[in-house]
C-alpha positions as CSV (number, residue, x, y, z in Angstrom):
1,X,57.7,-86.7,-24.7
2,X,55.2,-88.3,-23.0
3,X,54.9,-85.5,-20.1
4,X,55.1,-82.9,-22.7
5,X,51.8,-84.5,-24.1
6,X,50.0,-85.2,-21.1
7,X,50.7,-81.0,-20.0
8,X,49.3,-80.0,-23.8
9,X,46.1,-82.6,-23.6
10,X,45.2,-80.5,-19.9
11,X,45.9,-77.4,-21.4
12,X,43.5,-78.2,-23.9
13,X,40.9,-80.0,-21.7
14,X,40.9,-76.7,-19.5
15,X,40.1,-74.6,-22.6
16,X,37.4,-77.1,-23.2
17,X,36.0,-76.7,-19.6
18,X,36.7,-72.4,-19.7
19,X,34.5,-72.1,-23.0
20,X,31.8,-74.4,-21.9
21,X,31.5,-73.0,-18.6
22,X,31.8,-69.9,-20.1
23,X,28.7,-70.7,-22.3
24,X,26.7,-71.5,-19.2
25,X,27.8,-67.9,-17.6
26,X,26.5,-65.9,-20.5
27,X,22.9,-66.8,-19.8
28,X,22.5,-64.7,-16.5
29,X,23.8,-61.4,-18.6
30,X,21.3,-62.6,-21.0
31,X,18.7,-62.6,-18.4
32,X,20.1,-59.0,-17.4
33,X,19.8,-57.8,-20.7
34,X,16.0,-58.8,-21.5
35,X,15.4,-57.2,-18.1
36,X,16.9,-53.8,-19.1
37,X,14.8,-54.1,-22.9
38,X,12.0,-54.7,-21.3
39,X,12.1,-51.9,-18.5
40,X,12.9,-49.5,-21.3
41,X,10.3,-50.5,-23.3
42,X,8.0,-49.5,-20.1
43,X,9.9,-46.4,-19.6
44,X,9.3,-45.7,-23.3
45,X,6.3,-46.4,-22.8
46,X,5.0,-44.5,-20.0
47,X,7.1,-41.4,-21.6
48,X,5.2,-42.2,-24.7
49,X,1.7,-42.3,-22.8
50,X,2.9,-38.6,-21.0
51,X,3.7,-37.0,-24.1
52,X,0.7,-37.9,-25.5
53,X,-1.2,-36.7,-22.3
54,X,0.6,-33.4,-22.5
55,X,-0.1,-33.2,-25.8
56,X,-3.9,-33.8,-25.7
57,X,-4.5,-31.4,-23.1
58,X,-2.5,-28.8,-24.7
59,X,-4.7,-29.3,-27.4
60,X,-7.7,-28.9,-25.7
61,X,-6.4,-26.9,-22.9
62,X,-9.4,-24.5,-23.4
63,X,-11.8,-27.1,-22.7
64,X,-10.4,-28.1,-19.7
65,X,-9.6,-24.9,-17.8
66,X,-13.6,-24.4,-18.9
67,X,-14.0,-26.9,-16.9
68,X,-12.0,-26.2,-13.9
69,X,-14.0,-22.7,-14.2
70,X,-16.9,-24.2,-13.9
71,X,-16.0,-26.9,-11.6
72,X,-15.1,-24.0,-9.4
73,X,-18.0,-22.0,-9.6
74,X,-20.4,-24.7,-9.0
75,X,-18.2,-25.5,-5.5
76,X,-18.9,-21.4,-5.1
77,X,-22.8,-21.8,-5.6
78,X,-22.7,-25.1,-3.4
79,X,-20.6,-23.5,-0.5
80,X,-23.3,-20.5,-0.9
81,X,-26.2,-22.5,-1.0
82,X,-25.5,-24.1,2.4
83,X,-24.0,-21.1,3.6
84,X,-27.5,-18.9,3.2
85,X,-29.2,-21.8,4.5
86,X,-27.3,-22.1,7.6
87,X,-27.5,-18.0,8.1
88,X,-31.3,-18.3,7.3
89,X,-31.5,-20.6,10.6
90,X,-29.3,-19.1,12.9
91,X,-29.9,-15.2,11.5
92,X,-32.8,-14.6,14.9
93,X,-30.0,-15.6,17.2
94,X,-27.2,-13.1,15.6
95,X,-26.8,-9.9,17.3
96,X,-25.5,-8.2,13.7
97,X,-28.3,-9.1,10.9
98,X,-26.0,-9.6,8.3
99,X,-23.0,-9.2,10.0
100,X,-21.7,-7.0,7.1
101,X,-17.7,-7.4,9.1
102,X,-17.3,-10.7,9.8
103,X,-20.6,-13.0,8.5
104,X,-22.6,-13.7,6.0
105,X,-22.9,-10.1,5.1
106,X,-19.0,-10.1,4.1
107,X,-19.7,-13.2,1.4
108,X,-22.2,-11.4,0.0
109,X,-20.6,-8.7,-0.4
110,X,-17.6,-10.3,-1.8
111,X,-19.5,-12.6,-3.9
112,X,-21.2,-9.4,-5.6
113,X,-17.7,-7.4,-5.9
114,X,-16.4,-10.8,-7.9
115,X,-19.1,-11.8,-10.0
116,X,-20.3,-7.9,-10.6
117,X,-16.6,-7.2,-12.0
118,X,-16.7,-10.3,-14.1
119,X,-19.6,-9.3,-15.6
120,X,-18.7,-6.1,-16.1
121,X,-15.0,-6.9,-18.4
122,X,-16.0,-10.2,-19.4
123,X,-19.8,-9.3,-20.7
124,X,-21.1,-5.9,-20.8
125,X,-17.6,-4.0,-21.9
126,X,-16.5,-6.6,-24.2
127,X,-20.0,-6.9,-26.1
128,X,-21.7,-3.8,-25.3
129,X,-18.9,-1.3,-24.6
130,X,-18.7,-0.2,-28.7
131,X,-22.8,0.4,-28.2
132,X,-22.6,2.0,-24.6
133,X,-19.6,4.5,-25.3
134,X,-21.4,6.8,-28.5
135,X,-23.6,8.3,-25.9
136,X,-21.6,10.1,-24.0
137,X,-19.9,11.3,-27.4
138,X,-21.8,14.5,-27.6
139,X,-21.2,15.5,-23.9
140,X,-17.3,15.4,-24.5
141,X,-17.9,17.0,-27.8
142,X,-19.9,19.7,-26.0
143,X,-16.8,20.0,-23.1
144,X,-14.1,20.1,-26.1
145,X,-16.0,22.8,-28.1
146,X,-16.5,24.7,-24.8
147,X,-12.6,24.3,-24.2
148,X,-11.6,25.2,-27.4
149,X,-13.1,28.8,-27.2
150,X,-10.7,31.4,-26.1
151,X,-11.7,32.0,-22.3
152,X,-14.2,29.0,-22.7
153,X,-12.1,26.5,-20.7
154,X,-10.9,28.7,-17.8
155,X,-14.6,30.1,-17.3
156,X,-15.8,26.1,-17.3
157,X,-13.1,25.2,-14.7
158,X,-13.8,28.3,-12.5
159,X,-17.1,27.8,-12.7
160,X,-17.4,24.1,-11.6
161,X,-14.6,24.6,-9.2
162,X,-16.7,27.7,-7.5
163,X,-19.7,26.0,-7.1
164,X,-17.7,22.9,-5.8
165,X,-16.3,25.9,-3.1
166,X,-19.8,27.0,-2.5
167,X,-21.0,23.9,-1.7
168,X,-17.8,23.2,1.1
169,X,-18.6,26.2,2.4
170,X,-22.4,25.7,2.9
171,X,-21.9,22.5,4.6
172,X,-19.3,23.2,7.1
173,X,-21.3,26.5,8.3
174,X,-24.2,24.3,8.9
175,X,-21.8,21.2,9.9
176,X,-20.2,23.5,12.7
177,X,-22.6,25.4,14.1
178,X,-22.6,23.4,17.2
179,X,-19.3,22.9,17.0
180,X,-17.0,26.2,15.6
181,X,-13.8,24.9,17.0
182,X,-14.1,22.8,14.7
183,X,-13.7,26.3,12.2
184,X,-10.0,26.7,13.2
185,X,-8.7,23.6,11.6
186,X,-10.1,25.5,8.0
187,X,-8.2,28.3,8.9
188,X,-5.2,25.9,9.2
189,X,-5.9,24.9,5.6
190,X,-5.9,28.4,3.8
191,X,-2.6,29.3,6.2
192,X,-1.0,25.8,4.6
193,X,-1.8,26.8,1.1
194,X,-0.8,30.5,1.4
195,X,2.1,29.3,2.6
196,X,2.9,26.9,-0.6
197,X,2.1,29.9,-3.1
198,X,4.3,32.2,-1.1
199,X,7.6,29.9,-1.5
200,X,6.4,28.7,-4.8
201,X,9.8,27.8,-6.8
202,X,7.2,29.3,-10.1
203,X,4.8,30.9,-8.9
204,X,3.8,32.4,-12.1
205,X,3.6,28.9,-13.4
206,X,1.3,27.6,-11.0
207,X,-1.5,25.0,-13.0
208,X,-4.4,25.8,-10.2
209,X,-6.5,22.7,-11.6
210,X,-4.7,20.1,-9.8
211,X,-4.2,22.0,-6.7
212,X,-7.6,22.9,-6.4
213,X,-9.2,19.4,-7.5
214,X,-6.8,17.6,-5.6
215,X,-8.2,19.6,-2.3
216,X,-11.9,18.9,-3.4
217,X,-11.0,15.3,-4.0
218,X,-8.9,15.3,-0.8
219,X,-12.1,16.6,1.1
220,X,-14.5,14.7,-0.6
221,X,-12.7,11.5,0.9
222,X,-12.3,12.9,4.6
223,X,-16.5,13.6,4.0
224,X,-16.9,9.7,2.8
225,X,-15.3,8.5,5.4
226,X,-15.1,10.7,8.6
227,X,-18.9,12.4,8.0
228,X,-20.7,9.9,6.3
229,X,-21.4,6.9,9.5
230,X,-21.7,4.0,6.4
231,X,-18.7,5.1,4.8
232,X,-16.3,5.7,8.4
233,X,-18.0,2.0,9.3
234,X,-16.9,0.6,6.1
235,X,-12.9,1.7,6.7
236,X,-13.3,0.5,10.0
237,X,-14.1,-2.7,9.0
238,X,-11.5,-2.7,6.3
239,X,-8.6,-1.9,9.2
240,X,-10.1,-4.1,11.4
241,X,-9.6,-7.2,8.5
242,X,-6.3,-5.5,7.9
243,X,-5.3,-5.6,11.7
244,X,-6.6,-9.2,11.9
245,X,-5.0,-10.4,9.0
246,X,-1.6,-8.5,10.4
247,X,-1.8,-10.5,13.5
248,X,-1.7,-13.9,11.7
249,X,2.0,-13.0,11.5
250,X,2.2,-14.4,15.4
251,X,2.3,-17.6,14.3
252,X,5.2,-17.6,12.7
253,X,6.3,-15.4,15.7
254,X,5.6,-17.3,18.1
255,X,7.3,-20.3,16.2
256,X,11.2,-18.8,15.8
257,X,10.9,-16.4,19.0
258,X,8.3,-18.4,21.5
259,X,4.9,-17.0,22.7
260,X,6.6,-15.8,25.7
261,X,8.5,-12.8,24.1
262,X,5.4,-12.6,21.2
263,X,3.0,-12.2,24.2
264,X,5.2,-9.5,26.0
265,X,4.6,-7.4,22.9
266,X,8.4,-6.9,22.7
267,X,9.0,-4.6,19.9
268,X,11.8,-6.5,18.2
269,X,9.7,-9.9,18.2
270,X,6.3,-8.8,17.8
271,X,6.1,-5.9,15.3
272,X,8.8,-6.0,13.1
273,X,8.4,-9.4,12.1
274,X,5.0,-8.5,10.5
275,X,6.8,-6.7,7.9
276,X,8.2,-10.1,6.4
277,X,4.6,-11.1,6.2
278,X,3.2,-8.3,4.8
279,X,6.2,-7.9,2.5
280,X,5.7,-11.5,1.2
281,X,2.0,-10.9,0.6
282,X,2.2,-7.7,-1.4
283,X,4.8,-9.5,-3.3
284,X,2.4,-12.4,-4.5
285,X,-0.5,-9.9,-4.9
286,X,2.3,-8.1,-7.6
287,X,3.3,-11.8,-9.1
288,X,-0.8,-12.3,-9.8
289,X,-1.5,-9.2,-10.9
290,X,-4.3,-7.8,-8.7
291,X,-1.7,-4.9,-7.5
292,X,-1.0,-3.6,-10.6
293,X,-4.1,-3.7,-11.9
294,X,-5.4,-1.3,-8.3
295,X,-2.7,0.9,-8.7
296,X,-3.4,1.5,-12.6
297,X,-6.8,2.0,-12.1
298,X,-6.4,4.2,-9.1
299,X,-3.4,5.7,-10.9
300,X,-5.8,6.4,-13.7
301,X,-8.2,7.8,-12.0
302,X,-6.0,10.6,-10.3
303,X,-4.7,11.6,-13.6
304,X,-8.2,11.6,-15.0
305,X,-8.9,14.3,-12.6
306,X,-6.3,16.3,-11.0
307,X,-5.0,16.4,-14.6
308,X,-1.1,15.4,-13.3
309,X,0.9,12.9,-15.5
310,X,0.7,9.2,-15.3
311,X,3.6,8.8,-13.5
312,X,2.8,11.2,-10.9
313,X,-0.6,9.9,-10.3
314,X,0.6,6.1,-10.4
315,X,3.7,6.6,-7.9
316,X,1.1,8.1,-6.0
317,X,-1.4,6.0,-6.1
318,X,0.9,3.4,-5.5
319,X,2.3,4.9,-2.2
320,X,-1.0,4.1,-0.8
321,X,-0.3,0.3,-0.9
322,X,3.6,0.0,-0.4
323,X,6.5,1.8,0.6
324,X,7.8,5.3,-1.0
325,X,11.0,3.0,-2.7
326,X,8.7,-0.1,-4.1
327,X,6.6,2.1,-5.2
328,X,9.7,3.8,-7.7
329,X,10.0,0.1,-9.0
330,X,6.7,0.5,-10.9
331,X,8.0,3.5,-13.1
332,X,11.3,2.4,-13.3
333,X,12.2,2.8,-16.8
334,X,10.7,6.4,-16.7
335,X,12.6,7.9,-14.0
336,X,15.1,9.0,-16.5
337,X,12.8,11.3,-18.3
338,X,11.3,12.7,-15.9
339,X,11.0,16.6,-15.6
340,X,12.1,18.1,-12.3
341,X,8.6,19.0,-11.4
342,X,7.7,15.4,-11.6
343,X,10.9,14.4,-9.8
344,X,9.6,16.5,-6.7
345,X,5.7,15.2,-6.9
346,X,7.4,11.7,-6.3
347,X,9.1,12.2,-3.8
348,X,6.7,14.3,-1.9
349,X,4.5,11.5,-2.4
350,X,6.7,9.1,-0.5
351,X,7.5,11.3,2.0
352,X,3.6,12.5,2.7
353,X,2.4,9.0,2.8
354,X,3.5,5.6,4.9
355,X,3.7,2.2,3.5
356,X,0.9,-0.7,4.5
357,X,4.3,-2.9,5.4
358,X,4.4,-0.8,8.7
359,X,0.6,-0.1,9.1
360,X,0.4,-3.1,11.8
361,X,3.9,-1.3,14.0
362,X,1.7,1.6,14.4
363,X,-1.4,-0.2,15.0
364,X,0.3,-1.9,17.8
365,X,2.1,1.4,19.3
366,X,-2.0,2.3,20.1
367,X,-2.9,4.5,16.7
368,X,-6.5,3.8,15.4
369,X,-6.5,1.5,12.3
370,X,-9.1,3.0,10.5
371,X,-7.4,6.8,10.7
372,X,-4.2,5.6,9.2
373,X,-6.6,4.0,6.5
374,X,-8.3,7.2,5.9
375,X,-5.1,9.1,6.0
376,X,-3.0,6.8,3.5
377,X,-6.2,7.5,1.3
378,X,-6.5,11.0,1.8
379,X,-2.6,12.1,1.1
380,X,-2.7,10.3,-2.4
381,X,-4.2,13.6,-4.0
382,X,-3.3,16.0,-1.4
383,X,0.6,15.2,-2.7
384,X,-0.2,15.8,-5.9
385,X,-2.2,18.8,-5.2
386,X,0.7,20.3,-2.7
387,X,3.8,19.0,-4.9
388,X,2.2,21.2,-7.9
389,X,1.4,24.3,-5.6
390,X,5.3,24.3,-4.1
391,X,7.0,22.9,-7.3
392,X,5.0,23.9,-10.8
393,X,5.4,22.1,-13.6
394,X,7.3,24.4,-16.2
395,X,8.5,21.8,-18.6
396,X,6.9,19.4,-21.0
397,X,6.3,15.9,-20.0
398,X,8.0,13.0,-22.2
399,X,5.5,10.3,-20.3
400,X,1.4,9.5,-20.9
401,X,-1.0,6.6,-20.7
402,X,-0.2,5.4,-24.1
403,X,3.6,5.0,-24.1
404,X,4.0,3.6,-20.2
405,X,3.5,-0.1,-19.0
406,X,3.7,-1.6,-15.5
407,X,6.9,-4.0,-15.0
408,X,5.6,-7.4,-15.0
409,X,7.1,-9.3,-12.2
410,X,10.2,-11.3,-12.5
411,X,9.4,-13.7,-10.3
412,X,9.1,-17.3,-11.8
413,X,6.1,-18.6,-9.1
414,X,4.0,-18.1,-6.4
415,X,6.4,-19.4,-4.1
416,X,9.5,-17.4,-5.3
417,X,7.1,-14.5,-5.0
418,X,6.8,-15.2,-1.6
419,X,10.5,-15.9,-0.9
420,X,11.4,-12.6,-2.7
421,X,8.5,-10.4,-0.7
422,X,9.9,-12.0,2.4
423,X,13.8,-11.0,1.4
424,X,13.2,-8.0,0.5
425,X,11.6,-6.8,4.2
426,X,15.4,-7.5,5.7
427,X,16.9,-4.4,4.4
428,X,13.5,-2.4,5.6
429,X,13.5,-4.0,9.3
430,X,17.5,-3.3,9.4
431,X,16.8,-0.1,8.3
432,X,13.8,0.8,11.2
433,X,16.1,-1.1,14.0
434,X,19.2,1.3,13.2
435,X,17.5,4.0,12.7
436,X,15.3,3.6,16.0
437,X,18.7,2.7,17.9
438,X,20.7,5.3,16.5
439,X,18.1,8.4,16.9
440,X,16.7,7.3,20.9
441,X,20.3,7.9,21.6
442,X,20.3,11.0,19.7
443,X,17.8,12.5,21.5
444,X,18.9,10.8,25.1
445,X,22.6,13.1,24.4
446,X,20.8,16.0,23.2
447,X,18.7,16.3,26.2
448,X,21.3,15.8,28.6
449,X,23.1,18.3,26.7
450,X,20.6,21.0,27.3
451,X,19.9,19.8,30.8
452,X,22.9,21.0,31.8
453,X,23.2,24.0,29.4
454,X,20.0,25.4,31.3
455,X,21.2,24.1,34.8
456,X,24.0,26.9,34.1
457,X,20.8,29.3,34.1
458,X,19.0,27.9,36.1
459,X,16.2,26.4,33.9
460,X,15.9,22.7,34.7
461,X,13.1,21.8,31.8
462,X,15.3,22.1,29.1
463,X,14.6,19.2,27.1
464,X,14.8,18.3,23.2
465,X,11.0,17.4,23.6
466,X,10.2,20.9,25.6
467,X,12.0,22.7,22.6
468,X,10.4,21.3,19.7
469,X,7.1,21.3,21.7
470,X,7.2,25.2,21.2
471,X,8.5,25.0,17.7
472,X,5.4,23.5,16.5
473,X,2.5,24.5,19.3
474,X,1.6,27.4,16.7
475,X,1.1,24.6,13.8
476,X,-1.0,22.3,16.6
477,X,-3.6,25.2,16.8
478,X,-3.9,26.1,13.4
479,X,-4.6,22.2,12.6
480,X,-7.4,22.4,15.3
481,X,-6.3,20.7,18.5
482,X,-7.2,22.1,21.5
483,X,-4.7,24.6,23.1
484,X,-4.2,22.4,26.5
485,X,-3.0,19.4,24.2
486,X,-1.1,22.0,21.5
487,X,2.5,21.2,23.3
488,X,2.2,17.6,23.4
489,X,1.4,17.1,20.0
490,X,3.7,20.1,19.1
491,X,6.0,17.6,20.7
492,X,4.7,14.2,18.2
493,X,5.0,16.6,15.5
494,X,8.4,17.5,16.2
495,X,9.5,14.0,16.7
496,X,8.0,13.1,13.2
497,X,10.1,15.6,11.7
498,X,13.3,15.7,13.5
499,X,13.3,12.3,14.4
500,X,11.1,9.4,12.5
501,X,7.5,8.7,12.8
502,X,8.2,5.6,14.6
503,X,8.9,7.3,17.6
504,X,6.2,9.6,17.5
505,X,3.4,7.1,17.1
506,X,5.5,5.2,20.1
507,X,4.9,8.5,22.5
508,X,1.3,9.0,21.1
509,X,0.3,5.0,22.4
510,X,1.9,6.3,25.8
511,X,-0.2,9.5,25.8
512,X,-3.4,7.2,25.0
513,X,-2.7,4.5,27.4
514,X,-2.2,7.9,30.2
515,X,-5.1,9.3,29.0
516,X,-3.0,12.7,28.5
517,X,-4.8,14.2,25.1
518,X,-8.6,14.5,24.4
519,X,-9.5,12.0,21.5
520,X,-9.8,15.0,18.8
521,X,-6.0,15.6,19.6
522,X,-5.5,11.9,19.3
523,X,-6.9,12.1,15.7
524,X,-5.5,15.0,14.3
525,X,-2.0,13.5,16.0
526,X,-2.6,10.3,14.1
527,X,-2.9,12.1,10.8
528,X,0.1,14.7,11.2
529,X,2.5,12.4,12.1
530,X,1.0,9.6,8.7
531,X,4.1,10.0,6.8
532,X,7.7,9.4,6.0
533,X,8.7,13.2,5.8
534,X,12.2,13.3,8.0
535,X,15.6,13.6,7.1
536,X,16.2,10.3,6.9
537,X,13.6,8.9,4.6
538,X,14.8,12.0,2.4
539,X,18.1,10.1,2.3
540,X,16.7,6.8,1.5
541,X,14.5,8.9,-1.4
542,X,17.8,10.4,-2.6
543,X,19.6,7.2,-2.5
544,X,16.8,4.9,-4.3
545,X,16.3,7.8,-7.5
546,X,19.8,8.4,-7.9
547,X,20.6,4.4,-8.1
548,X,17.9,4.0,-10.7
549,X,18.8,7.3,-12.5
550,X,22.3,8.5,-11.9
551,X,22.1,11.2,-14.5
552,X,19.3,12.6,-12.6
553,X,21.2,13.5,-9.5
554,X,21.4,17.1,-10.3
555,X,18.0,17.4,-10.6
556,X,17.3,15.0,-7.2
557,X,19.2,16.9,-4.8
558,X,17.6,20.5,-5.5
559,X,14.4,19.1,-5.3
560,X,15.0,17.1,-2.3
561,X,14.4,20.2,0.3
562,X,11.5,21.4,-0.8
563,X,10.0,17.6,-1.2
564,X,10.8,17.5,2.3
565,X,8.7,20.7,3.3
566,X,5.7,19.5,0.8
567,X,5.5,16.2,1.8
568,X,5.5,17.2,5.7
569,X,2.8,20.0,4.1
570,X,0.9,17.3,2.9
571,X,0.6,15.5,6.3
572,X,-0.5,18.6,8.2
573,X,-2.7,19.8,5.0
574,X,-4.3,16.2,5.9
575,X,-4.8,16.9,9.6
576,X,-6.5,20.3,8.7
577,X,-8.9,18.6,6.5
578,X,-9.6,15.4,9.3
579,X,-10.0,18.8,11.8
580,X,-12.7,20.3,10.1
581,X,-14.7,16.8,10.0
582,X,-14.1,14.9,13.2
583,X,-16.3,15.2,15.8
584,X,-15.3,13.4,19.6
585,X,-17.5,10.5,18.9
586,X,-16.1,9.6,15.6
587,X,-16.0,5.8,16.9
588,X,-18.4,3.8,15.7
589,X,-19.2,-0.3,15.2
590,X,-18.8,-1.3,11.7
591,X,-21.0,-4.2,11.9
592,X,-24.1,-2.3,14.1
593,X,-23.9,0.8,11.8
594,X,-23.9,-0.8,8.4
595,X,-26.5,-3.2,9.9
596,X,-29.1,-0.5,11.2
597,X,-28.1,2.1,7.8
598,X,-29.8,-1.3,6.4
599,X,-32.4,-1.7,7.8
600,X,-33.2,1.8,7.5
601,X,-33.3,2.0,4.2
């Protein structure tokens, strides 16, 4: 008994001690729970606080992005302020003046573009516009009566047209009368268009309004800026910022493949890569919306007065910027009603122009900057006015300004922008590399082939590059180059077609390196071979309108030919016109010119 006692009076003793020390062990989770309570009650806190913070500025988020605005354009006056002073001081030791390029001139100038514009739509069409727009009420009244009368609106359009005519012809007889070589290249303008009406597909149908205004408005550019010194000066300096903003690609060059193989001017690792760059660009300049907004207003302007649809004149508008199958992306949801007419306008488009992602390849192979410029601008109505001369519109279109949109960009930021621009390059630089690989070779087994074809007869210059250098010496002349230089850019022309331009702007930087052609060969060679016309980029066409439109594809392949001959058309059409203006000192300082036109005046 006793032991059974003592055993149940520890028992009970250790449950004494247990509780009691178990008491004393609940006061560190104590602890631990007013530490938790109180760091929510900050956490709560500080959401609290953020909430509110989001709230108040979402309710006054007007005042504050006033306030960034002008926050921003008092850092704008500042940074002016000093910057006039500091030109003010320094201006008697500049060689430029302004330095309209690269100084002081160039902020003024960009300054005035920014602040004019935002005048313009924020002030004076916003307030003004309903007050500014009656006046020229009566004229259009006057133009729609005149229209509406049963021969009225063909005798207005003949008769402005004419007297557009007369006025070409005018200045070229008293442009060339120290220069009537220069004559030829007109003659390789009329043979162009006589050809297009001859193999009209509807020549009955033919709308001559946008042919012949596109040709006006095509040689009204080539006047701007070939002729006019200010105007030439001004692309200059446009390619020169474009080259120089190209060549900030080398950084990121020169970080992945080492200065070394950047320096060598390898192709592979120092012009291709550009392409990301550029591609990553354009694609933020979409996600902000200044692209867009060019290309619609350009877009507009075409179709304002060549008289073609909006999608025609956007697509090519657009193919001035970027490549022949980003540009499709802007009228995607319109492909499928598209008439066959505008089908082959689109695609002659592409094929007649080149996109800017490539502008810096060619700039490197030796072409001038400021003719590819020029010639991007030039083919924008010239593929209009070609495409409508080879292909006539004989339905009704189902598309106008009020019922199409631009797509808005699916990108979610700046930087996803710049991800997706950057992606989307691969498939473009694959693209160039196989074709490049796979086409050299071509040519390397066809001219071993006829080597040894004409070896049996004993001719030893049978060559791929001697064949199509006869093919196309006729269609040198015509576009005015000299006849000594007609078989070797005969030969660049060939390559463009056959082959891809790539090449032919690679053997036109040998030629100018060798010193081989005069420059007025080089130029007109620089323009011919300014586009994507080959059978390759046809299939790329083919491929990119039937993926976004499959029941179109009977209506794409028929077409597809004859966009090829237009759009390769288009690039000599362009040539013809750059023939009849160019004289052999078209090279001028951009800065000097602008700067003395100044001072001038």
């Amino acid at each position: 008994m006793p032991g059974i006692v003592n055993t149940i009076f520890e028992e009970s003793n250790n449950e004494v001690e247990n509780l009691e020390n178990g008491s004393k062990n609940t006061k560190p989770y104590e602890k631990e729970e007013e530490e938790d309570n109180e760091s929510r009650k900050k956490f709560d806190l500080l959401v609290t606080m953020r909430n509110a913070m989001e709230a108040y500025f979402s309710k006054h988020r007007r005042i504050f992005k006033f306030l960034g605005l002008v926050l921003l354009n008092i850092l704008v006056v500042v940074y002016f302020v000093f910057a006039t002073n500091y030109w003010a001081n320094t201006k008697e030791s500049s060689d430029c003046g302004f330095c309209w390029c690269t100084g002081y001139g160039m902020l003024l100038l960009l300054l005035c573009f920014t602040y004019g514009g935002l005048f313009y739509y924020m002030i004076i069409k916003r307030y003004f516009g309903k007050f500014i727009i009656p006046l020229f009420r009566p004229v259009e009244r006057g133009i729609a009566r005149l229209q509406k009368t049963r021969y009225g609106s063909r005798i207005f359009g003949t008769v402005i047209y004419l007297m557009i005519l007369i006025a070409i012809v005018v200045f070229l007889i008293f442009d060339t009368i120290h220069s009537t070589e220069r004559l030829i290249s007109g003659f390789g303008v009329i043979v162009l268009l006589l050809l297009g009406w001859l193999f009209s597909k509807h020549p009955a149908h033919i709308n001559w309004k946008p042919v012949l205004s596109g040709m006006i408005l095509q040689f009204l550019f080539g006047l701007l800026t070939i002729r006019w010194t200010v105007g030439r000066a001004i692309f200059e300096c446009i390619a020169n910022k474009i080259t120089t903003f190209m060549n900030y690609s080398k950084e990121g060059d020169a970080f992945i493949f080492s200065e070394e193989l950047v320096e060598k001017g390898i192709f592979a690792f120092s012009v291709l890569p550009v392409i990301f760059f550029f591609s990553s660009f354009i694609q933020i300049l979409y996600y902000i919306g200044v692209m867009g907004w060019v290309v619609m207003k350009f877009g507009w302007g075409l179709q304002f007065i060549m008289g073609t649809t909006i999608c025609e004149s956007l697509n090519s508008a657009a193919n001035t910027f970027i490549g022949m199958t980003e540009s499709l992306l802007l009228i995607k949801p319109y492909i499928n009603k598209l008439t066959s007419s505008e089908i082959h306008a689109i695609m002659c488009a592409g094929l007649a122009s080149v996109s800017g992602s490539v502008f810096a390849a060619y700039v490197n192979f030796g072409a001038d900057p400021a003719h590819l410029l020029i010639a991007s601008v030039m083919s924008a109505p010239a593929a209009l006015c070609y495409a409508k001369l080879f292909y006539p519109e004989t339905e009704k279109s189902l598309t106008n300004l009020d019922n199409i949109k631009l797509e808005k960009s699916d990108d979610s930021g700046i930087m996803e922008a710049a991800s997706n621009g950057a992606l989307a390059a691969i498939p473009i630089i694959l693209g160039i590399i196989a074709n490049m690989i796979a086409f050299i070779s071509i040519v390397a087994f066809i001219n071993g082939f006829l080597f040894w074809l004409g070896e049996l007869l004993g001719f030893s210059n049978w060559t791929f590059e001697y064949l199509l250098s006869m093919i196309f010496m006729p269609l040198s002349w015509i576009m005015g180059v000299p006849w000594n230089d007609c078989e070797k850019v005969g030969y660049l022309i060939g390559l463009k077609t056959v082959v891809n331009e790539f090449i032919a702007y690679k053997e036109l930087g040998k030629y100018k390196k060798l010193n081989a052609i005069s420059k007025r060969s080089e130029t007109i060679a620089t323009y011919a071979i300014c586009g994507f016309s080959n059978p390759s980029a046809v299939g790329i066409m083919m491929g990119a309108l039937c993926s976004i439109a499959p029941n179109k594809k009977k209506q794409i392949a028929p077409v597809a030919i004859r966009a090829l001959i237009s759009g390769s058309a288009v690039c000599f059409l362009t040539a013809s016109v750059a023939g009849m203006l160019i004289e052999d000192n078209s090279h001028v300082n951009a800065n000097n010119v602008i700067s003395n036109y100044t001072l001038e005046y």
